[in-house]
Backbone as a chain_set.jsonl record, in Angstrom:
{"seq": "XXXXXXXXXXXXXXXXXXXXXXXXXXXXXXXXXXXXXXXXXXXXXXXXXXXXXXXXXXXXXXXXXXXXXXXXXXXXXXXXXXXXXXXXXXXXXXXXXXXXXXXXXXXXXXXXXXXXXXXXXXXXXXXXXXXXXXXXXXXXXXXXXXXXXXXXXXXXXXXXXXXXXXXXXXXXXXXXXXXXXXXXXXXXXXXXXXXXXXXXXXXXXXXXXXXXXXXXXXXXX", "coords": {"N": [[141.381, 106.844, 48.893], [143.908, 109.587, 47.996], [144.923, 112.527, 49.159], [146.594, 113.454, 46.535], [145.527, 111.685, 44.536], [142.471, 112.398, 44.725], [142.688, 115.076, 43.629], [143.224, 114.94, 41.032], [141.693, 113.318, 39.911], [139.462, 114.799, 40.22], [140.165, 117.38, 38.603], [139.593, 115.994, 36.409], [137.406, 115.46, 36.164], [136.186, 117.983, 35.797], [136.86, 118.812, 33.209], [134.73, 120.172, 31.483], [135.053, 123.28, 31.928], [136.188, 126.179, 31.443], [139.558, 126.746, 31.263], [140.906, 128.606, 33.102], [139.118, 128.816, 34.812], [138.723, 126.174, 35.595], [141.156, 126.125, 36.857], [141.197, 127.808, 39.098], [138.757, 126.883, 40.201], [139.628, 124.215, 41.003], [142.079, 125.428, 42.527], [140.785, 126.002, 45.382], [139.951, 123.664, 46.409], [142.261, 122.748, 46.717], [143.027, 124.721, 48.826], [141.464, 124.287, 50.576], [142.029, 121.391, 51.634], [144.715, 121.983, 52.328], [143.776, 123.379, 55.091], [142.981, 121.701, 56.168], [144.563, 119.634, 56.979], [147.777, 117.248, 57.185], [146.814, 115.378, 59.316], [143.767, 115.098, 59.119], [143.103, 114.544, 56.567], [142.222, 111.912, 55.107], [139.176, 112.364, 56.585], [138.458, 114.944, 55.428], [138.211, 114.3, 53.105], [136.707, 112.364, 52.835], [134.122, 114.286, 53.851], [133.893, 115.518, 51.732], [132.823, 114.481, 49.394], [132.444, 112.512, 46.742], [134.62, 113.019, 44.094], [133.417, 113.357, 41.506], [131.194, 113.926, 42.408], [131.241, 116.249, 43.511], [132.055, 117.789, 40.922], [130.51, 118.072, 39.903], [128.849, 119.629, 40.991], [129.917, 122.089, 41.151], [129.881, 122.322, 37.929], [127.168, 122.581, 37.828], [127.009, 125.068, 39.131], [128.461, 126.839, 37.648], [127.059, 127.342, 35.359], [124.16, 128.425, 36.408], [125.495, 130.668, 36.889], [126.515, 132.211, 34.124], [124.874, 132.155, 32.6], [121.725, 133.267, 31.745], [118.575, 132.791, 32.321], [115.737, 132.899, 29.874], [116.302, 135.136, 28.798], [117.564, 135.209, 26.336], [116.345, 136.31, 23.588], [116.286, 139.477, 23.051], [114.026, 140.222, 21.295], [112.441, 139.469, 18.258], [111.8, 138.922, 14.802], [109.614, 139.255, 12.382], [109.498, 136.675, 10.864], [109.739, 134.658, 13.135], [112.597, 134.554, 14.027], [115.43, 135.486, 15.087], [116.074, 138.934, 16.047], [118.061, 140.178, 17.427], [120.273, 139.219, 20.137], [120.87, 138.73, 23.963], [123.178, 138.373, 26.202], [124.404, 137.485, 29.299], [127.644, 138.133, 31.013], [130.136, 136.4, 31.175], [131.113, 134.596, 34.08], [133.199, 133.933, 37.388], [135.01, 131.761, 39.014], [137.695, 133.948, 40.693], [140.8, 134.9, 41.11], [142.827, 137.068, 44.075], [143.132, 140.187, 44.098], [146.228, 140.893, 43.364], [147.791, 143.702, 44.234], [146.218, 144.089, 46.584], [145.978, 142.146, 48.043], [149.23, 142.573, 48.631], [148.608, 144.685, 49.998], [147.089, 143.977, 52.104], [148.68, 142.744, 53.44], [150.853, 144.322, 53.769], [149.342, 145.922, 55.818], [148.925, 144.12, 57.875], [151.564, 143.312, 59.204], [151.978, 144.85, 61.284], [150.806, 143.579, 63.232], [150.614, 141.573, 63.451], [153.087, 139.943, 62.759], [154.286, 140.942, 65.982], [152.536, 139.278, 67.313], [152.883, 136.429, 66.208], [155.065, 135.746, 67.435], [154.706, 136.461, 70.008], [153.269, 134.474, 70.395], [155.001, 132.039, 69.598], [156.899, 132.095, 71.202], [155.447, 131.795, 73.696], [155.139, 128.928, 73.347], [157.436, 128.187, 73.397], [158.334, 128.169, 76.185], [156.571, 127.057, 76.842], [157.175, 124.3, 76.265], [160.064, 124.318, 77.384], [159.593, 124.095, 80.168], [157.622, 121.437, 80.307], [159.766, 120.12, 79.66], [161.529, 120.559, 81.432], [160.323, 119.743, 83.7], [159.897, 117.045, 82.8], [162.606, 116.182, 82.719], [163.066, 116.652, 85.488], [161.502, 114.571, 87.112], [162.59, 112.344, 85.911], [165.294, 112.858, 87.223], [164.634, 112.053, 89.66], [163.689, 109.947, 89.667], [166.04, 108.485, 89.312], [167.216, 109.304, 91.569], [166.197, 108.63, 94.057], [165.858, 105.601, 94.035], [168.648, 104.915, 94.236], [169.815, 106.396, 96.437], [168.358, 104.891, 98.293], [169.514, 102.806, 97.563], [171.983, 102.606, 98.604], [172.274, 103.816, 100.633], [171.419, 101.381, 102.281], [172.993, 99.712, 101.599], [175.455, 101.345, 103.397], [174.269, 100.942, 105.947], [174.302, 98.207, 106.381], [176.907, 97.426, 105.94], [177.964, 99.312, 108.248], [176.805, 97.949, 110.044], [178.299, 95.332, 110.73], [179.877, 96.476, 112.545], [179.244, 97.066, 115.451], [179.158, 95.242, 116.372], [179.259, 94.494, 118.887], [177.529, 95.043, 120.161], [175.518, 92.805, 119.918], [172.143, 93.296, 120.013], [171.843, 96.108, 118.952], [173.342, 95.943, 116.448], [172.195, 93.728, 114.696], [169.364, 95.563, 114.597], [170.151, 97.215, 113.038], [171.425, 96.14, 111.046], [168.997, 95.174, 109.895], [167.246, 97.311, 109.154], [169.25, 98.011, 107.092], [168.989, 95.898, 104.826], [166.64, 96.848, 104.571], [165.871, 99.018, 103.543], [167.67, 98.217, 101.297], [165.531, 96.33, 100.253], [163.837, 97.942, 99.598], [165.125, 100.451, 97.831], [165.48, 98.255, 95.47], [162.973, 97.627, 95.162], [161.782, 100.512, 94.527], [163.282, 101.286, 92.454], [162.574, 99.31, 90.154], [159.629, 99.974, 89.902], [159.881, 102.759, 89.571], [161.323, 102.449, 86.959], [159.111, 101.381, 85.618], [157.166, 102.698, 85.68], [158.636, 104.807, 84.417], [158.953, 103.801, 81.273], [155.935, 104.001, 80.779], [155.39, 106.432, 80.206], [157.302, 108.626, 79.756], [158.209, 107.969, 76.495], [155.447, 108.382, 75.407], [155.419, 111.318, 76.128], [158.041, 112.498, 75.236], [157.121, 111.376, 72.225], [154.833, 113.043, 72.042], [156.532, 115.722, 72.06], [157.996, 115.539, 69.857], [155.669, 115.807, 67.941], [154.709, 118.291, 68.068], [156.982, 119.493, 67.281], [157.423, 118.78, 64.941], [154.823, 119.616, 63.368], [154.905, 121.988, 61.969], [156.498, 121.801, 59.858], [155.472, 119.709, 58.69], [153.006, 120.625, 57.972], [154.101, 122.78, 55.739], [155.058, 121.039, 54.004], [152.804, 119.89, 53.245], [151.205, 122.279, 52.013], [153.176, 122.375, 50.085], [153.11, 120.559, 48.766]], "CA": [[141.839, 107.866, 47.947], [144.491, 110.12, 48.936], [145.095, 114.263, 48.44], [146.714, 113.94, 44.729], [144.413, 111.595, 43.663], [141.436, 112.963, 44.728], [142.484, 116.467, 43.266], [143.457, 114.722, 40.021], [140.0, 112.973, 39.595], [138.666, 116.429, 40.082], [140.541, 117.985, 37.692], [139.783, 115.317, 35.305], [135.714, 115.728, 35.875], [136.46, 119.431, 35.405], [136.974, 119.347, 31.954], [133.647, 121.174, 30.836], [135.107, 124.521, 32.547], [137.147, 126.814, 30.78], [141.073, 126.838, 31.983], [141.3, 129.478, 34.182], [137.915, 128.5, 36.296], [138.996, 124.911, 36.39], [142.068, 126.049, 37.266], [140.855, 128.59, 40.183], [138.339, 126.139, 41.332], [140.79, 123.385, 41.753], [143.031, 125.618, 43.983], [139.731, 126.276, 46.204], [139.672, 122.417, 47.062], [144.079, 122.127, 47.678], [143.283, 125.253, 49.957], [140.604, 123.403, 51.509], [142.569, 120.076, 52.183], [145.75, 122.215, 53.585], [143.304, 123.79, 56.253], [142.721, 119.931, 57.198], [145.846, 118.953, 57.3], [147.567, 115.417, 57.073], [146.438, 114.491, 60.191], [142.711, 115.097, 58.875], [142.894, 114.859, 55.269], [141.501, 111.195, 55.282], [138.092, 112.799, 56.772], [137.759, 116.399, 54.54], [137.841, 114.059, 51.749], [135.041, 112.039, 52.943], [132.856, 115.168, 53.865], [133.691, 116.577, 50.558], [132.228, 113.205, 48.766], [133.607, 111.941, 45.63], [135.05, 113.943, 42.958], [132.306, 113.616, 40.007], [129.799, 115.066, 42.852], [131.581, 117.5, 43.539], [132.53, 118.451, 40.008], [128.953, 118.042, 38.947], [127.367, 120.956, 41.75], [130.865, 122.989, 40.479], [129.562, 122.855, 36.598], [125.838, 123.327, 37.516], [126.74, 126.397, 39.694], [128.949, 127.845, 36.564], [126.196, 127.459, 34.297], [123.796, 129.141, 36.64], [126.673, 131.943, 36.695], [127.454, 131.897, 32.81], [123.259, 131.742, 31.632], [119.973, 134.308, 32.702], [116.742, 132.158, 31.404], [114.958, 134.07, 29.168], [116.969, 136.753, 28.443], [118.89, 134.717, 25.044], [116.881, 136.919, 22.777], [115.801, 140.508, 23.121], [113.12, 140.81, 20.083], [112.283, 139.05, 17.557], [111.094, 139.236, 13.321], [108.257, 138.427, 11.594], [109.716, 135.419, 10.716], [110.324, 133.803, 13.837], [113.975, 133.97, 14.09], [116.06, 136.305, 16.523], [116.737, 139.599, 15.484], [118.957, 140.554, 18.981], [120.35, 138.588, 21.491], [121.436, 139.714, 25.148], [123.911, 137.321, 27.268], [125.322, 138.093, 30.511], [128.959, 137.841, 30.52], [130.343, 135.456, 32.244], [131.036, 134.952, 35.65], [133.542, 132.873, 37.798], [135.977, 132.342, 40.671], [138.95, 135.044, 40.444], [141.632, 135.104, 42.815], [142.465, 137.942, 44.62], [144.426, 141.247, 42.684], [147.792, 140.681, 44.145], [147.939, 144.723, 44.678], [145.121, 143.913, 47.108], [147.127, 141.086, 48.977], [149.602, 143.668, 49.298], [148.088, 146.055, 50.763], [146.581, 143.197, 53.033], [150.082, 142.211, 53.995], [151.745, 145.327, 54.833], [148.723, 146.691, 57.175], [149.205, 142.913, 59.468], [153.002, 143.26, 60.143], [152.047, 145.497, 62.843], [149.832, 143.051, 64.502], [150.943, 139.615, 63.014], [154.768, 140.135, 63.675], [154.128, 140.585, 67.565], [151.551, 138.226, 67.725], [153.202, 135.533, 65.872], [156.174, 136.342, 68.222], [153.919, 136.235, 71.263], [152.819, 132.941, 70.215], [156.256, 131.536, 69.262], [157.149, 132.566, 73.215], [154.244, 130.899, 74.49], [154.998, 127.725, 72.977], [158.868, 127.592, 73.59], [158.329, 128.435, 77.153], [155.783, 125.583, 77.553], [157.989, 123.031, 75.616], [160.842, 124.319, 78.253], [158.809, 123.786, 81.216], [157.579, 120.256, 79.865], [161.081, 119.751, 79.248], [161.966, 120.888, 82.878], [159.265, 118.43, 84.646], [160.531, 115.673, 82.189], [164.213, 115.666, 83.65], [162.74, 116.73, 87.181], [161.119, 113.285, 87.055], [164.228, 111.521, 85.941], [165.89, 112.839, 88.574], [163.525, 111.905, 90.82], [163.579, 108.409, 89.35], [167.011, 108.191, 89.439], [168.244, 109.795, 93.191], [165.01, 107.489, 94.701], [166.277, 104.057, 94.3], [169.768, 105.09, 94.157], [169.335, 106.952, 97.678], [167.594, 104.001, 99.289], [170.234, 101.516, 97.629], [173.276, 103.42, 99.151], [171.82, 104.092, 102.421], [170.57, 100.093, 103.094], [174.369, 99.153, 102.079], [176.018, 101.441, 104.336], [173.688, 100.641, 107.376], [174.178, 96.425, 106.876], [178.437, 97.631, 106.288], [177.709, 99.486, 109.5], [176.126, 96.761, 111.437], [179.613, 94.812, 111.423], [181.172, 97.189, 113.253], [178.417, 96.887, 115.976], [178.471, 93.398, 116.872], [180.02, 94.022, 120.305], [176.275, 95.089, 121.246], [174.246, 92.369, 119.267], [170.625, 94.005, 119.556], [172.128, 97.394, 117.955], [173.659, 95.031, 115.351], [170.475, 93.242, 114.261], [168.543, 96.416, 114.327], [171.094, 97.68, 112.035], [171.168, 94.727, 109.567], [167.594, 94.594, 109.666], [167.204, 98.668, 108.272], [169.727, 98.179, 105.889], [168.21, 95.092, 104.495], [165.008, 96.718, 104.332], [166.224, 99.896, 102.637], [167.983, 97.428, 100.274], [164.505, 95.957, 99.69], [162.938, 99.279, 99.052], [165.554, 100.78, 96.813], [165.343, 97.554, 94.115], [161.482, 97.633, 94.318], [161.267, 101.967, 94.337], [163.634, 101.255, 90.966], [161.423, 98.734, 89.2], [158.734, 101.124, 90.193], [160.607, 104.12, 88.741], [161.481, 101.763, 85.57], [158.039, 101.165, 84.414], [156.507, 104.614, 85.103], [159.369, 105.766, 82.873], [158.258, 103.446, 80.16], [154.893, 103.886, 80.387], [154.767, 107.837, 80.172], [158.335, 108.807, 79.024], [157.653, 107.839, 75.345], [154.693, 108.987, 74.973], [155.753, 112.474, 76.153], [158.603, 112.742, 73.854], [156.567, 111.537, 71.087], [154.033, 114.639, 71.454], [157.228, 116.487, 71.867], [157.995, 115.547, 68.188], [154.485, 115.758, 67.227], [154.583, 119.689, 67.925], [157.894, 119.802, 66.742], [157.251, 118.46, 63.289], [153.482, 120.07, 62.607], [155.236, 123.064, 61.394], [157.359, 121.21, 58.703], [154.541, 118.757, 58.413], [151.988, 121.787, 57.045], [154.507, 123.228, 54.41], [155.457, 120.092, 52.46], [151.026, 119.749, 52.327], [151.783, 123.656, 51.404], [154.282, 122.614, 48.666], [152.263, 119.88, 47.528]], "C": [[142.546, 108.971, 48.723], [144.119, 111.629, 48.504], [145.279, 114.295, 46.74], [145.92, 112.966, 44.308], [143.268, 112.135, 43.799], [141.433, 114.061, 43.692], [142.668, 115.823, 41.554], [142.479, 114.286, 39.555], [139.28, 114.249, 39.499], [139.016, 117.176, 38.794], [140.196, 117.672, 36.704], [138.059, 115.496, 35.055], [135.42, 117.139, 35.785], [136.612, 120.0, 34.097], [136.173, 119.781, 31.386], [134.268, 122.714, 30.8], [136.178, 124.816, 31.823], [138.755, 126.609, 31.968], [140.993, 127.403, 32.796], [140.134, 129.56, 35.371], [137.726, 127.191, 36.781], [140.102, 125.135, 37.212], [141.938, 126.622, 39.363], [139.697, 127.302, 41.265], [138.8, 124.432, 42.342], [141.723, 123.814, 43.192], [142.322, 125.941, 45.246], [140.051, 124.98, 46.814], [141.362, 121.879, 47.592], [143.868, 122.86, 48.556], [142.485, 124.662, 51.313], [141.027, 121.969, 51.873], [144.271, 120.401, 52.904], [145.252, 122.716, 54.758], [143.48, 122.347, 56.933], [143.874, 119.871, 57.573], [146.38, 117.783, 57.483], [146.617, 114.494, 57.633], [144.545, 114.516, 59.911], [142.222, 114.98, 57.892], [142.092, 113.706, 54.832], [139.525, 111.656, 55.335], [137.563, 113.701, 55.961], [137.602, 115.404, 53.45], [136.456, 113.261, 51.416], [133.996, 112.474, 52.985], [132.999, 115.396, 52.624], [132.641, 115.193, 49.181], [133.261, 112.847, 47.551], [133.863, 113.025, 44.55], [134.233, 114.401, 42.008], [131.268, 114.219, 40.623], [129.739, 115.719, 42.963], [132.147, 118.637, 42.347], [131.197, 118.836, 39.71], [128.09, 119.707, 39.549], [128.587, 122.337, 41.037], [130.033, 123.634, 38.935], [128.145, 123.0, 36.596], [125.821, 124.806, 38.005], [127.532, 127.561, 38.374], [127.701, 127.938, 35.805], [124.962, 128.083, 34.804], [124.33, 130.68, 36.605], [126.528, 132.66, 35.67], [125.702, 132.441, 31.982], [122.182, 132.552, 32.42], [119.452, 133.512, 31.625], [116.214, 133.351, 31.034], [114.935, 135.322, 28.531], [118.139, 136.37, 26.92], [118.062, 135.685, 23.945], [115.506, 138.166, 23.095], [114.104, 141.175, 22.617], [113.073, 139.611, 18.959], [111.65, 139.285, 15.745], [110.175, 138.922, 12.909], [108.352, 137.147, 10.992], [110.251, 134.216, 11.943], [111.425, 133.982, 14.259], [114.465, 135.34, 14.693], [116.46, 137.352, 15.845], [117.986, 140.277, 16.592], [119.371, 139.595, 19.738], [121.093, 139.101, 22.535], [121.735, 138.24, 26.21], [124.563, 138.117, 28.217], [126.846, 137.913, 30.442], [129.095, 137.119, 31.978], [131.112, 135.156, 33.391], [132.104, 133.82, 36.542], [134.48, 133.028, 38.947], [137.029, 133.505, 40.134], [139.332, 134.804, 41.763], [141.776, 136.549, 42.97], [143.624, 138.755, 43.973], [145.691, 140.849, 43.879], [148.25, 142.28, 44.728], [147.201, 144.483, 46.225], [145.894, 143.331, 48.671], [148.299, 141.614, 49.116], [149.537, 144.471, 50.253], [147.853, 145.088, 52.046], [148.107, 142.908, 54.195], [150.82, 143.095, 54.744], [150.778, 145.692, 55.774], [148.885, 145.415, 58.154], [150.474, 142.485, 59.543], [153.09, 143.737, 60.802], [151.565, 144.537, 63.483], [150.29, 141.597, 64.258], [152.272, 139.477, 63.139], [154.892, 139.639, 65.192], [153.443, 139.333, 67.924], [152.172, 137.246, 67.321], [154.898, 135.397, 67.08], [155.827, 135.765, 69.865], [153.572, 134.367, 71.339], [153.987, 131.754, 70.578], [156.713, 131.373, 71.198], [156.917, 131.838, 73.981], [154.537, 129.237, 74.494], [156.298, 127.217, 73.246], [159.176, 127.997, 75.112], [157.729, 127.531, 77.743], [156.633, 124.199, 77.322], [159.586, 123.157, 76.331], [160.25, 123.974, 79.618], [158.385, 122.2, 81.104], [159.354, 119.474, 80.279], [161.827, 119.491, 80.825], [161.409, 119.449, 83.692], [159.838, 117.118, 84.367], [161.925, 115.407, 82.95], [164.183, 116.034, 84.925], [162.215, 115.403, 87.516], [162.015, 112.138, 86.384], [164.968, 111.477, 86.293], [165.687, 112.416, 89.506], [163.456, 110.101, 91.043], [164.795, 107.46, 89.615], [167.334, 107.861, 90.995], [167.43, 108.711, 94.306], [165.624, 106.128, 95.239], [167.924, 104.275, 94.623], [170.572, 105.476, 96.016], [169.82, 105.721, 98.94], [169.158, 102.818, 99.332], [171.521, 101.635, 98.494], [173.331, 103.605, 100.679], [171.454, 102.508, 103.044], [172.209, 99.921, 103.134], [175.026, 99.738, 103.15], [175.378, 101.444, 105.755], [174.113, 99.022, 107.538], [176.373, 96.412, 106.722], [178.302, 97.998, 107.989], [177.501, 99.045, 110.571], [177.285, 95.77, 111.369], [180.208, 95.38, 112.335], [180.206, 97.586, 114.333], [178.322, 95.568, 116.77], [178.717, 92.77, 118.349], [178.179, 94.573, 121.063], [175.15, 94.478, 119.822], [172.629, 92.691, 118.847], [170.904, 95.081, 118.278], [172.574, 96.623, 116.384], [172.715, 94.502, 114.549], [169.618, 94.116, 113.504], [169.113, 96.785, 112.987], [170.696, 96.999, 110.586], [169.805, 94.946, 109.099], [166.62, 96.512, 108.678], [167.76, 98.696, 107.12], [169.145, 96.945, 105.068], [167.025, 95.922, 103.548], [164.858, 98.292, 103.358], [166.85, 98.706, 101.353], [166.923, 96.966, 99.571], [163.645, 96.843, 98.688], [163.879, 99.76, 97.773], [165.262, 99.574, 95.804], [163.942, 97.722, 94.016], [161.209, 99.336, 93.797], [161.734, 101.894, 92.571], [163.026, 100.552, 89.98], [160.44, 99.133, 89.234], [158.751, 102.067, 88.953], [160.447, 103.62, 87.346], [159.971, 101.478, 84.989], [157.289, 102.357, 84.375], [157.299, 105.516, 83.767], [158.819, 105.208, 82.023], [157.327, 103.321, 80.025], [154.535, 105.424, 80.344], [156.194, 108.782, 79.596], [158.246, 108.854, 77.678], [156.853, 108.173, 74.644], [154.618, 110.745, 75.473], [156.812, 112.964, 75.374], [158.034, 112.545, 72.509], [155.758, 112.647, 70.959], [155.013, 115.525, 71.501], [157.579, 116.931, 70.571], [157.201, 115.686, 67.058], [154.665, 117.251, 66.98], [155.329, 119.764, 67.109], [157.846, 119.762, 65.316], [155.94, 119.194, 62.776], [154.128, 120.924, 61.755], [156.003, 122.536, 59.6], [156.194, 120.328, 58.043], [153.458, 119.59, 57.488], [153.131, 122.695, 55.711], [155.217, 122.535, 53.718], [153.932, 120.092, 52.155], [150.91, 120.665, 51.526], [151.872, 123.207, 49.436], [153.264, 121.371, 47.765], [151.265, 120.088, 46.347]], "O": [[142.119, 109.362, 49.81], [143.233, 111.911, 47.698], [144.556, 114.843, 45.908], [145.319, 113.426, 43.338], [142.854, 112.487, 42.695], [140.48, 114.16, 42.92], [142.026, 116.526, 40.774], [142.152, 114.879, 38.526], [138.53, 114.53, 38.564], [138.132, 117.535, 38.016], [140.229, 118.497, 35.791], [137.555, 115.638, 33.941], [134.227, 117.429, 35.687], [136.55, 121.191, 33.795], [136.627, 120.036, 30.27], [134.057, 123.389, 29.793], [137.042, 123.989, 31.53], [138.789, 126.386, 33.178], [140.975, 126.666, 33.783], [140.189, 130.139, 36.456], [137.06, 126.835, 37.753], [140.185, 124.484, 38.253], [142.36, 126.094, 40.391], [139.776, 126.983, 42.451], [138.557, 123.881, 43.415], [142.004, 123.218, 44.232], [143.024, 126.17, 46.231], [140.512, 125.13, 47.946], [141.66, 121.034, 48.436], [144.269, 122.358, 49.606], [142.764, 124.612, 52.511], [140.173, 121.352, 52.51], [144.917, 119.643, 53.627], [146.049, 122.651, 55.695], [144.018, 122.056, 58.001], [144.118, 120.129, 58.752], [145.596, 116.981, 57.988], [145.966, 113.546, 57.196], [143.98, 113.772, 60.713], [141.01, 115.182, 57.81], [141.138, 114.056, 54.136], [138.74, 111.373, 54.43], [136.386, 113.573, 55.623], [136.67, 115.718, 52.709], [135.613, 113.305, 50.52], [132.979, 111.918, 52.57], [131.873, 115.545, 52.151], [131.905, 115.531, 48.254], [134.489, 112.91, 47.505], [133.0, 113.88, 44.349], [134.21, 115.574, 41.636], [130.456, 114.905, 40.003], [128.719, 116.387, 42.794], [132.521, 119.794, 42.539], [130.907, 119.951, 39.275], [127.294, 120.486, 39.026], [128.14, 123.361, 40.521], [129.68, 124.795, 38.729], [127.649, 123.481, 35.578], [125.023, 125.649, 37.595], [127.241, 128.747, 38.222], [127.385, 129.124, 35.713], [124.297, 128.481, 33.848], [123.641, 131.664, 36.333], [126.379, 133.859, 35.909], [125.618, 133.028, 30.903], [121.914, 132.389, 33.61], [119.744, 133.513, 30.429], [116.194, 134.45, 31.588], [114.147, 136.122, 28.027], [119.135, 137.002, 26.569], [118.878, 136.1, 23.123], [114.307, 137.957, 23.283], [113.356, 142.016, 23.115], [113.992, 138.798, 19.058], [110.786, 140.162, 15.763], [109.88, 137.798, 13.315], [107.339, 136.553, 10.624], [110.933, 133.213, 11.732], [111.457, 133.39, 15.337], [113.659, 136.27, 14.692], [117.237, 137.082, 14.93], [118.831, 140.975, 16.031], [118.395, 138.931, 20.088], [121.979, 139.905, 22.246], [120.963, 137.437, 26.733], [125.148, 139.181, 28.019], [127.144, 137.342, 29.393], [128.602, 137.158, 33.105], [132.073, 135.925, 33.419], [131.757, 132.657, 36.333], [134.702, 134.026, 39.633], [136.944, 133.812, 38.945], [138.8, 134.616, 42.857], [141.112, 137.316, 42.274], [144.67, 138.323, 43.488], [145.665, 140.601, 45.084], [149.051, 142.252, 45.663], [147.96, 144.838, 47.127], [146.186, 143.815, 49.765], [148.791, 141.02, 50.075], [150.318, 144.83, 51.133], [148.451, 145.428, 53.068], [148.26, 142.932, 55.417], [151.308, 142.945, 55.865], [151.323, 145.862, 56.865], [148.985, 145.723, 59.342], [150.666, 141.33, 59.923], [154.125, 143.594, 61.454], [151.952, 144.569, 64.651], [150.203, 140.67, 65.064], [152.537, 138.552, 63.907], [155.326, 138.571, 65.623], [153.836, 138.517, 68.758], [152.263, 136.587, 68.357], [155.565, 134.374, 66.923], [156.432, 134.985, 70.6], [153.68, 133.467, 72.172], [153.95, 130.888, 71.452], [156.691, 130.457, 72.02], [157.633, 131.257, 74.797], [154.238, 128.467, 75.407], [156.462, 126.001, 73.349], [160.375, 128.179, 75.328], [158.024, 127.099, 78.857], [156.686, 123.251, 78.105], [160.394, 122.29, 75.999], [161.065, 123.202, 80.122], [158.93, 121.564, 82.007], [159.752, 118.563, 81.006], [162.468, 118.513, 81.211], [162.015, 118.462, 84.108], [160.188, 116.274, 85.192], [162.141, 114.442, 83.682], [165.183, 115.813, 85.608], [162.71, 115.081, 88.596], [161.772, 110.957, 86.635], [165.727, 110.519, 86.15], [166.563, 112.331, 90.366], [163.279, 109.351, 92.004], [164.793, 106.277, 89.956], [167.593, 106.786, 91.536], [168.014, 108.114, 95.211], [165.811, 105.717, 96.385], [168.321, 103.507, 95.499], [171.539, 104.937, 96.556], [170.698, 105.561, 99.788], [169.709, 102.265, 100.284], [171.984, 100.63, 99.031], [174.202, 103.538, 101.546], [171.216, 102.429, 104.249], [172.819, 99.942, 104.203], [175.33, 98.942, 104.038], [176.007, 101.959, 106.68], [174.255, 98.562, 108.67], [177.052, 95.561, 107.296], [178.494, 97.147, 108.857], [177.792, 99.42, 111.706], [177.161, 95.114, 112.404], [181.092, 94.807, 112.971], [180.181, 98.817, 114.303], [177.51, 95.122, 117.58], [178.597, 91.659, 118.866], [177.829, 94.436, 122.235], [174.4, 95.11, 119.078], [172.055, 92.447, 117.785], [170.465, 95.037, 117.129], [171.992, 96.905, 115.337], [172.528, 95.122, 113.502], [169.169, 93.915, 112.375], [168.481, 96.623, 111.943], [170.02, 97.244, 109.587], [169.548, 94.886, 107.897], [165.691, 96.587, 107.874], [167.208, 99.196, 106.139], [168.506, 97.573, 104.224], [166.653, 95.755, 102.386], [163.896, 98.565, 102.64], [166.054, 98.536, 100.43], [167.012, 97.03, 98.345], [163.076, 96.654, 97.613], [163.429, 99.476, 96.663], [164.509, 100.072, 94.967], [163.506, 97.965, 92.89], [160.518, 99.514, 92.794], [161.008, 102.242, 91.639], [162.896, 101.107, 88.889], [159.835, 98.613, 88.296], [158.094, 102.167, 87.917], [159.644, 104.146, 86.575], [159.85, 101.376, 83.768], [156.857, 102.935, 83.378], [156.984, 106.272, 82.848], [157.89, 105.899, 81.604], [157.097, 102.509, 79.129], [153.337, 105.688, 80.451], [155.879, 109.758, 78.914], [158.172, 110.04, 77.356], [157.044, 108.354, 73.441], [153.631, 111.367, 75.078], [156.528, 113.976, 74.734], [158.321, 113.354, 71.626], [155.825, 113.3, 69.918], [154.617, 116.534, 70.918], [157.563, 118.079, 70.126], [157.485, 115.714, 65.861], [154.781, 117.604, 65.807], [154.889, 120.07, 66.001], [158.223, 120.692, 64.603], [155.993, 119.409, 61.565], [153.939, 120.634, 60.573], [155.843, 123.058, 58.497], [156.09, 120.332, 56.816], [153.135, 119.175, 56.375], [152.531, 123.194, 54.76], [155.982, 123.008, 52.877], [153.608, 120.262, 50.979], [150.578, 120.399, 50.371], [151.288, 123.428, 48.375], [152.872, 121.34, 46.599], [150.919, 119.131, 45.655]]}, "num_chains": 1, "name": "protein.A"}
């Protein structure tokens, strides 16, 4: 069961509750499945159990709310029958005055501005640095084999033009060779470290990248 069905089963075992306290305690359980978030929404729905259990502790806690025992009638007549009765008025979620959330709002643009700022900083300074290491290690991967391969050829070119003192010649051949050896294995080296850690560092690249977009379509949902 996903987010909209769950909340729609809810809604639907909600129908005892007046409109505006099904309505309020519905948006209690979307705010409580955007804290989760996609990547957790699977699990909150499992702690939260199934819908009808959770509607059921909902409409016993209104009706504790809504009802004082013992207090339905004040007095009574000589005939039995109620001459008073005294109900509590009734009681339920409310959201918050919107003057309120105002007020809330303008006093944390001093401190939630910077800070969100500070943050922002933090995070595009690490995801440059990442970024840095990533093409410092593809450089690295690159100039390596590339290096080795460049340097074996022009030592075994080299060792032709040598051949009037055979040992030096040999030696020659036998470096560039062996650089030749090294550069193709340092590059099939290089080549699977890239694909085994490359990929999965751009993918958390895109992971960060997307949370943000990823939490206000759950938002909009």
């Amino acid at each position: 069961m996903n987010r909209n069905e769950y909340l729609a089963a809810l809604w639907g075992a909600l129908s005892g509750l007046p409109d505006e306290e099904r309505a309020s305690a519905l948006r209690y359980y979307e705010e409580y499945l955007d804290d989760a978030g996609p990547e957790n929404e699977a699990r909150a729905i499992e702690e939260l159990g199934s819908p009808q259990r959770v509607a059921a502790q909902i409409l016993a806690d209104y009706r504790e709310l809504t009802t004082v025992p013992g207090a339905k009638n004040a007095s009574q007549g000589e005939n039995g029958s109620a001459s008073s009765g005294q109900t509590t008025p009734k009681r339920g979620w409310r959201g918050i005055n919107p003057w309120l959330l105002l007020v809330l709002v303008l006093l944390a643009i001093p401190i939630g501005v910077p800070l969100a700022a500070g943050v922002a900083g933090v995070i595009v300074s690490l995801l440059a640095a990442a970024v840095c290491i990533v093409l410092g290690v593809v450089v690295v991967a690159v100039a390596l084999p590339l290096c080795l391969l460049l340097g074996g050829g022009a030592l075994i070119v080299f060792s032709f033009f040598v051949w009037w003192n055979p040992p030096s010649a040999v030696v020659t051949l036998g470096c560039g060779l062996a650089c030749l050896a090294l550069g193709v294995l340092s590059a099939l080296l290089m080549f699977k470290l890239c694909t085994l850690f490359i990929p999965p560092i751009f993918r958390g690249f895109v992971a960060i990248l997307r949370w943000p977009f990823d939490r206000i379509r759950g938002v909009k949902r």
